[in-house]
N, C-alpha and C positions, 0 to 999 in steps of 0.2 A: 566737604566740610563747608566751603562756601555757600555752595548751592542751599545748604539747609538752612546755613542764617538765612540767604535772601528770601527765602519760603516764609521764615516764620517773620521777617523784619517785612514781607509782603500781606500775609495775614493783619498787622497790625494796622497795616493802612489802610486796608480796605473792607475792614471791619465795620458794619455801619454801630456795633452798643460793641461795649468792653467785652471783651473774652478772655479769661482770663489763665487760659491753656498757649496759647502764645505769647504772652509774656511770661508765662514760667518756662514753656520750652526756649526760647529764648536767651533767656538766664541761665539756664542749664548748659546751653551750647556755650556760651561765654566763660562757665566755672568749668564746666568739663572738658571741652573740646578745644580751644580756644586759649584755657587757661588766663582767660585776664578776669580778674578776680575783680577790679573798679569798676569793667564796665558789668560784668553779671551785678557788683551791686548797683550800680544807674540805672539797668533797666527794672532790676525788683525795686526798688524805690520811686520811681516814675508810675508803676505800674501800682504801684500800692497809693499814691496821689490819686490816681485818678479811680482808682474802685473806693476810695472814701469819699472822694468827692461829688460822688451822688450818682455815682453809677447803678445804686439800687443792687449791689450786691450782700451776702450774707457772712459770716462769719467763716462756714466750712470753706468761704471763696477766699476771704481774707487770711484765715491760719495757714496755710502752706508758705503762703509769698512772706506772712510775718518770720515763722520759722526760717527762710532761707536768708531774709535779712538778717535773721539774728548769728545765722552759721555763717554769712558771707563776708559779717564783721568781724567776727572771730578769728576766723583767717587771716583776715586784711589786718587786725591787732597784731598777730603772732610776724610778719613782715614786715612793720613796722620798725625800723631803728631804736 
């Protein structure tokens, strides 16, 4: 389980343009595997700053990461006190 964060939190950094398949697997390891629900949403959030921010990417790149923010809020409402 380690190992595959560090894989994909190594893809990140040594990416020279945004990719936007390791920041979703990523976040998937953090909701699924991981279970922490804050930090899969910091990295979909960080990862959604930086592909708007002129990463020159497209919508089909953009709608998945919107959708998991939107389902990782969701979540994170229902645990909420």
């Amino acid at each position: 389980m380690a190992a595959a964060r560090r894989l994909w939190e190594d893809a990140l950094e040594t990416e020279g343009r945004f990719d936007p398949r390791a920041w979703e697997e990523l976040a998937k390891f953090y909701e699924h595997r991981a279970r922490d629900l804050p930090k899969a949403r910091e990295v979909t959030v960080t990862a959604l700053a930086r592909a708007e921010r002129g990463e020159r990417v497209g919508e089909e790149t953009l709608a998945p990461l919107r959708h998991r923010l939107r389902r990782l809020e969701r979540r994170l409402s229902r645990r909420a006190p």
